[in-house]
C-alpha positions in Angstrom: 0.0 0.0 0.0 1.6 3.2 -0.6 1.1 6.2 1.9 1.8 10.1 0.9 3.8 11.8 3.9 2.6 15.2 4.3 5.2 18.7 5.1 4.4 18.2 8.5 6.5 14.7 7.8 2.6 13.0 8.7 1.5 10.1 7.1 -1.8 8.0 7.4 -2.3 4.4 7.7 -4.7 3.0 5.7 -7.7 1.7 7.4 -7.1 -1.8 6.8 -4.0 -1.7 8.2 -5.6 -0.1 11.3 -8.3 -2.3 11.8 -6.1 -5.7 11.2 -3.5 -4.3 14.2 -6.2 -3.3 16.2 -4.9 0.8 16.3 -7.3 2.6 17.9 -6.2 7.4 18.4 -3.5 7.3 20.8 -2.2 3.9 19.6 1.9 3.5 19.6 3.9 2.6 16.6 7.8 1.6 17.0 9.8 2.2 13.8 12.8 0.1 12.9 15.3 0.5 10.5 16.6 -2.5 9.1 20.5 -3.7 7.7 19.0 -3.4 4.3 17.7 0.2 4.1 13.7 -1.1 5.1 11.3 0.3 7.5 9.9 -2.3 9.7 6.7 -1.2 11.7 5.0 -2.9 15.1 2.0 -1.5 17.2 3.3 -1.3 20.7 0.7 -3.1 23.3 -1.2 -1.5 26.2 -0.7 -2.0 29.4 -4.0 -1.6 31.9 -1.5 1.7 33.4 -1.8 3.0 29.6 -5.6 2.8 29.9 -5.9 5.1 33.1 -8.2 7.8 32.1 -9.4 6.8 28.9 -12.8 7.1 30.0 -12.2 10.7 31.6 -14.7 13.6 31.0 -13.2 17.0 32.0 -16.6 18.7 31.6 -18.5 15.9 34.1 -18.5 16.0 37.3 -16.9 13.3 39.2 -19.7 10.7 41.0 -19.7 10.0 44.9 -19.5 6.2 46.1 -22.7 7.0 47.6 -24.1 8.0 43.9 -22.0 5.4 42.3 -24.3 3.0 44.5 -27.9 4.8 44.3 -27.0 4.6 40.5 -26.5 0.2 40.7 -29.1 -0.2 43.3 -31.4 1.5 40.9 -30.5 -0.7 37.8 -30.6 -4.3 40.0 -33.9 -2.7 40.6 -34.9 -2.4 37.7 -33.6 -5.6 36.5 -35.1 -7.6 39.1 -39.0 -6.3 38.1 -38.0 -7.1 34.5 -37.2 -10.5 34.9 -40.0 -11.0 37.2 -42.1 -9.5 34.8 -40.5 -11.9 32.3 -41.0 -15.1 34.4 -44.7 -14.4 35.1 -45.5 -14.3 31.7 -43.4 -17.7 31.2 -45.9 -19.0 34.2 -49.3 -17.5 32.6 -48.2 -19.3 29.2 -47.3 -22.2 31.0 -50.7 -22.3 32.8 -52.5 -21.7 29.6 -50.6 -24.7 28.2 -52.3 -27.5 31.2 
């Protein structure tokens, strides 16, 4: 595949290439320059350290435990009632079935 480098000595990898390495925006690349004069090219892996604010949103405010655990609570809540809800109309068609 041939790639233009720009004036600003940019280039961009084709989105193949991207998506076969798994390169994601912020991914590293280490360049190598072989005996012979050629460019070899690997993605460098994350480590979970690497990952430490990935999800980080400057304008949001940052949660208390005590939200953090309203917020769950609500959702097993509301999980709960829908497989209830679920399993009552498993024992109504069941019912119907005798």
């Amino acid at each position: 595949m041939l790639v233009t480098i720009t004036s600003k000595g940019q280039l961009t990898l084709p989105k193949e290439i991207r998506d076969q390495l798994g390169l994601v925006v912020g991914s590293k690349l280490d360049f190598i320059i072989e005996a012979d004069g050629s460019l070899r090219v690997r993605p460098l892996r994350r480590g979970a350290a690497d990952l430490f604010g990935l999800l980080h949103d400057p304008d949001r405010a940052a949660s208390t435990v005590e939200q953090m655990n309203e917020a769950v609570g609500q959702w097993l809540a509301e999980d709960d009632e829908r497989i209830r809800a679920g399993s009552g109309t498993q024992d109504t068609k069941r019912k119907a079935h005798r």
